[in-house]
C-alpha positions in Angstrom: -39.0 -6.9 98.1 -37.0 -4.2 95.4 -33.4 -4.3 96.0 -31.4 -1.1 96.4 -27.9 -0.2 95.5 -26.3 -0.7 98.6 -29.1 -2.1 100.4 -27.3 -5.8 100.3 -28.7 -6.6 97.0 -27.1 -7.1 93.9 -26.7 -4.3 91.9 -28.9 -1.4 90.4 -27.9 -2.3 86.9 -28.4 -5.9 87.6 -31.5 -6.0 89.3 -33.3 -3.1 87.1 -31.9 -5.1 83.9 -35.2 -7.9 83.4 -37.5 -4.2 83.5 -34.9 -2.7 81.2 -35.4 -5.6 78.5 -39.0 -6.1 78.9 -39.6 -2.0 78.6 -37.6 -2.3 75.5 -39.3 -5.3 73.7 -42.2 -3.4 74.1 -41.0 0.0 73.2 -39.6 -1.3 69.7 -42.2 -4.1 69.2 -45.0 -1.2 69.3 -42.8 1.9 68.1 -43.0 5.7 68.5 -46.3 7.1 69.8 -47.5 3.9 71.2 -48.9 3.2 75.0 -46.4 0.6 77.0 -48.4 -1.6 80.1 -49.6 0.0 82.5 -48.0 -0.8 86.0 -50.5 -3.0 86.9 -50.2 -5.1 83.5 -46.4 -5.2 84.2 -47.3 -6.2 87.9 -49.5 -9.2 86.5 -47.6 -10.6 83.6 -43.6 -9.8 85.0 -43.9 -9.2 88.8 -41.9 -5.8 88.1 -43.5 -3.3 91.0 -43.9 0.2 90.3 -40.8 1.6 91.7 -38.4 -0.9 89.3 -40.9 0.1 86.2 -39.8 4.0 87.2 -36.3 3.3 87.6 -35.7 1.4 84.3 -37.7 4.4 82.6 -35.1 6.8 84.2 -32.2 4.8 83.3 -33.3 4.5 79.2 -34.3 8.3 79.6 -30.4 9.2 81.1 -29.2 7.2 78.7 -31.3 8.8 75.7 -32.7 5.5 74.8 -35.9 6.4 75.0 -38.6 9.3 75.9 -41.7 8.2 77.9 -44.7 10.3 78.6 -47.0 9.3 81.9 -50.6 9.3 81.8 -51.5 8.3 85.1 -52.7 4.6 85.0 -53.6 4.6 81.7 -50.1 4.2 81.7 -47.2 5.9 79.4 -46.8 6.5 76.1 -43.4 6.0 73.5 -41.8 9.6 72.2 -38.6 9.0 70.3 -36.9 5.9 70.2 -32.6 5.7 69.6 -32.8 2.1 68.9 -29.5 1.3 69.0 -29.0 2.7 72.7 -32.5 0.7 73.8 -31.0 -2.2 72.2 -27.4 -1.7 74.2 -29.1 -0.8 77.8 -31.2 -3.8 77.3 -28.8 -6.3 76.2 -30.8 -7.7 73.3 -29.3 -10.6 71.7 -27.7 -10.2 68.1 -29.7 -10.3 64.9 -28.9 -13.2 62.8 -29.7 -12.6 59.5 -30.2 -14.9 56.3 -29.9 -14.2 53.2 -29.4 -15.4 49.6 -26.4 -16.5 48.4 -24.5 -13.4 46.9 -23.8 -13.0 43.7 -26.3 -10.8 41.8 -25.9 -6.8 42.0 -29.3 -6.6 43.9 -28.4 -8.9 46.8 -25.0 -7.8 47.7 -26.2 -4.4 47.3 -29.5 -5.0 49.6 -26.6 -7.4 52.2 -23.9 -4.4 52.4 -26.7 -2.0 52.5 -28.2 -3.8 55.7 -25.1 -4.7 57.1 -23.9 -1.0 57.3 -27.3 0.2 59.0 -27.2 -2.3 61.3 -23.6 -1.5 62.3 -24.6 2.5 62.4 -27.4 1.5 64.7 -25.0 0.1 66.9 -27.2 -3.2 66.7 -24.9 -6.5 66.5 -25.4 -9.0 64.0 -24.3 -11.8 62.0 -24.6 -13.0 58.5 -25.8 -16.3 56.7 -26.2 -17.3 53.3 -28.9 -19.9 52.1 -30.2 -20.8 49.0 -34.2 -21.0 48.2 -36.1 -18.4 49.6 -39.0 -21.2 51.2 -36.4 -22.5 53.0 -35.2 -19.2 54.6 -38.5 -18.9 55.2 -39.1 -21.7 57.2 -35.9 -21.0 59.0 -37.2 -17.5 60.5 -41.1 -19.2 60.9 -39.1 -21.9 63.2 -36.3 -19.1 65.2 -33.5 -20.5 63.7 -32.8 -17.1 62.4 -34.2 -13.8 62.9 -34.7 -11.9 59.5 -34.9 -13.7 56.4 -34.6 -11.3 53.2 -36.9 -13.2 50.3 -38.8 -12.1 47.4 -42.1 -11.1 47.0 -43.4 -14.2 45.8 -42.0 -16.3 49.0 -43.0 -13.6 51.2 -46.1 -11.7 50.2 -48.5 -12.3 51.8 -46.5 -12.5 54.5 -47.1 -15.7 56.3 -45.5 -15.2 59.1 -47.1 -13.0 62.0 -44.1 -11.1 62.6 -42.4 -8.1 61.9 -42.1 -7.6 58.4 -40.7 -4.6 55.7 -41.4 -4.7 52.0 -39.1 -3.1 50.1 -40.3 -1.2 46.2 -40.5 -2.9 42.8 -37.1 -4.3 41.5 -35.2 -4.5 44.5 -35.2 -8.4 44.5 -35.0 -9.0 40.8 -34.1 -5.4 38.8 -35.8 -4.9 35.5 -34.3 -7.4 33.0 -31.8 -9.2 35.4 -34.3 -12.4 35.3 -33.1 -13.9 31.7 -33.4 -16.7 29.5 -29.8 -18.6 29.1 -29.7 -20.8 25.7 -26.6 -21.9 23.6 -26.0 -19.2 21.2 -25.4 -21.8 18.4 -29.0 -22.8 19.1 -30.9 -19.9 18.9 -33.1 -20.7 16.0 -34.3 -23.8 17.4 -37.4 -24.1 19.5 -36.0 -25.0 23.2 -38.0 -28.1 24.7 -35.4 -29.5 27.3 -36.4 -26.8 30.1 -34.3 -26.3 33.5 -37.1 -26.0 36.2 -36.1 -25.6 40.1 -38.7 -27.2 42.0 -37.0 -26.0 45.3 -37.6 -22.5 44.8 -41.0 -20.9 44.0 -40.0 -18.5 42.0 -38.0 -20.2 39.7 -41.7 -22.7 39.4 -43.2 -19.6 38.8 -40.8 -18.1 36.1 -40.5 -21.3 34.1 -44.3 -22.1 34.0 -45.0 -18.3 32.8 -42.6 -18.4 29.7 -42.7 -22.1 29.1 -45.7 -23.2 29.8 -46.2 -27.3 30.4 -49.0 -27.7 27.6 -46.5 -25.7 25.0 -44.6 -29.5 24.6 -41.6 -28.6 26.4 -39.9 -31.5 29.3 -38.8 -30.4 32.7 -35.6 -31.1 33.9 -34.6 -30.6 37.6 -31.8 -28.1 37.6 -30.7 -26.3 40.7 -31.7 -21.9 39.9 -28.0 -20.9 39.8 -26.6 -23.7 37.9 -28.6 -23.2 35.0 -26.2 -21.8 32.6 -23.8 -25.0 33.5 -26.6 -27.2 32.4 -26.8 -25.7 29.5 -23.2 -25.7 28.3 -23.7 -29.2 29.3 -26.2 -29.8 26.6 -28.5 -31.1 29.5 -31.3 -28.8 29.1 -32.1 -26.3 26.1 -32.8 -23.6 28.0 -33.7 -22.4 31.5 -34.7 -19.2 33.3 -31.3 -17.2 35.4 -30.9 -14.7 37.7 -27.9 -12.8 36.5 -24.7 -12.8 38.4 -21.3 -12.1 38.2 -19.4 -14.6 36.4 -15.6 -15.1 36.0 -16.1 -16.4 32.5 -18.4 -14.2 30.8 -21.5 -16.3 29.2 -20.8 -15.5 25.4 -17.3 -16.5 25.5 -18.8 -20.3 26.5 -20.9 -20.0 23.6 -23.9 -19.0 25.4 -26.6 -15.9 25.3 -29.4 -14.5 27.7 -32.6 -13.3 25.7 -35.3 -11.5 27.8 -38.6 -13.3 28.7 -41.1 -12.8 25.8 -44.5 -13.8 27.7 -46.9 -11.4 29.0 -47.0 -14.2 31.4 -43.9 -13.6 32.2 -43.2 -9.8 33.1 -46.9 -10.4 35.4 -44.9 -13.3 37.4 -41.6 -10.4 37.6 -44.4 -7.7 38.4 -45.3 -10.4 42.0 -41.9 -11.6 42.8 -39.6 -8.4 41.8 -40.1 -6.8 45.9 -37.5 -7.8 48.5 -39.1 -8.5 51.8 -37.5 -8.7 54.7 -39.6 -11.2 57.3 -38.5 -11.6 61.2 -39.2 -14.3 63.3 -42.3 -13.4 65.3 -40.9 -14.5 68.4 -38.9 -11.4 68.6 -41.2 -8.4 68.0 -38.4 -5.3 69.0 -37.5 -6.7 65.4 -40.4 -4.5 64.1 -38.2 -0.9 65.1 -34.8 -2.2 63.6 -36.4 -3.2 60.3 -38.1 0.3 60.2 -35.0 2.0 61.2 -33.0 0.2 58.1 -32.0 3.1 55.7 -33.5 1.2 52.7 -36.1 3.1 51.3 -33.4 4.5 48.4 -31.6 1.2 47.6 -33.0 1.0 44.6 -30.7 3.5 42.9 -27.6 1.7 44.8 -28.9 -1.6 43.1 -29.2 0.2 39.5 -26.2 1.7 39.8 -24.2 -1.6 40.7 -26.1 -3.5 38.1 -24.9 -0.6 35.4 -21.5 -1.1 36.0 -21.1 -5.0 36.0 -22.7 -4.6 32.8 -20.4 -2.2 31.8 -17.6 -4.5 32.9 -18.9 -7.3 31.1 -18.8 -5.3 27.9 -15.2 -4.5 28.5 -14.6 -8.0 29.1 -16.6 -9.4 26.4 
């Protein structure tokens, strides 16, 4: 039997607040203009009666949550969605995010960029930092976290059946940030000491496009962000680099960053360059917050940030 307020129960907000959630799932899992259950599918799969189902609907309604149309029993269809306030009346659970380590212009543009729409939303969240984009991955694919941000060569196709946004061209890897580090002193010599991250797929990729295996040149297991160190430290002779902020600026070591010359090479940039954004499929109201992200014009924000820590560097330099 349906508890009222004040019929001995607990309370309305307490006892409407499973309907709330479940209504809310599936109002941001399926988005705007969808059909929710029908009160009989709610019936079967939650044990939520009719009159709780109507209640919960008025109290996201009141609270401009969300707009519901009926259709009879065919059930009701989604209007507008505030996703922050269906998120709040339903007590969703935080997002937890993971993302690359930060350090290049496009990744702490694409973090801050997320980080302040999530906020604006109203949605809480938290932050982590992981290196190799498999890995993240595999973190999301197993619900250890709930968005992983990774390129488009870790996550197209997505694997994952789960909510899922693909950001344009360049938003992972801008045009000419993906370099080739050598020692400046050694640029007229043919590089065959090559740094190669096996841990991360794209850095495979990168490396085998410009230095191909059957071109005579050795592998050597370098981790992708140390790869101007190993250099420096005579190591390796040279090794793909995703470029970053650094507090000594690469020349003044004695080192220099030429563009990839392969046709090989801009094809693999061409696959990986996208930043997708891949949640865990086990919760699907992910599907509304990713879509409600402003990040369709962060590509400017990137260039922009990119621009000036090269102009920086120049001043430096």
């Amino acid at each position: 039997m349906e508890n009222e307020r004040g019929s001995g129960g607990p309370a309305l907000g307490t006892a409407l607040q499973p309907a709330v959630r479940r209504i809310v799932t599936d109002a941001l899992a399926r988005g705007a203009g969808a059909t929710l259950p029908t009160n009989a599918e709610y019936l079967a799969a939650h044990g939520f009666g009719a009159g709780t189902i109507q209640r919960a609907l008025n109290l996201l309604r009141e609270r401009g949550a969300l707009t519901i149309t009926s259709h009879g029993h065919r059930g009701r269809s989604v209007g507008a969605i505030d996703v922050g306030q269906a998120w709040q009346a339903a007590g969703l659970a935080p997002v937890r995010l993971l993302l690359p380590p930060s350090g290049p212009a496009e990744i702490d543009v694409l973090e801050q960029a997320m980080a302040e729409g999530l906020t604006d939303l109203g949605i809480p969240h938290t932050v982590h930092h992981r290196g190799g984009g498999a890995g993240r991955l595999r973190s999301v694919t197993g619900g250890e976290h709930d968005v992983a941000l990774v390129s488009g060569g870790v996550g197209l196709p997505v694997r994952v059946v789960g909510p899922a946004r693909v950001l344009g061209p360049g938003t992972y890897y801008a045009p000419g940030r993906l370099v080739v580090v050598r020692r400046a002193a050694a640029l007229d010599r043919t590089p065959v000491r090559i740094a190669i991250d096996s841990g991360s797929p794209d850095h495979v990729a990168l490396t085998r496009a410009e230095f191909p295996e059957d071109s005579g040149v050795t592998y050597r297991e370098t981790p992708f962000p140390a790869v101007p160190a190993a250099v420096l430290r005579d190591e390796v002779d040279a090794g793909i680099w995703h470029i970053q902020r650094s507090v000594i600026p690469l020349d003044l070591a004695g080192l220099a960053t030429q563009q990839p010359r392969s046709a090989a090479s801009l094809t693999a940039w061409q696959h990986l360059s996208s930043a997708v954004l891949v949640g865990w499929s086990g919760r699907p109201e992910l599907t509304a917050v990713l879509g409600a992200l402003p990040l369709d014009d962060v590509a400017p924000a990137q260039l922009a940030a990119v621009a000036a820590e090269e102009a920086e560097g120049e001043r430096d330099s």
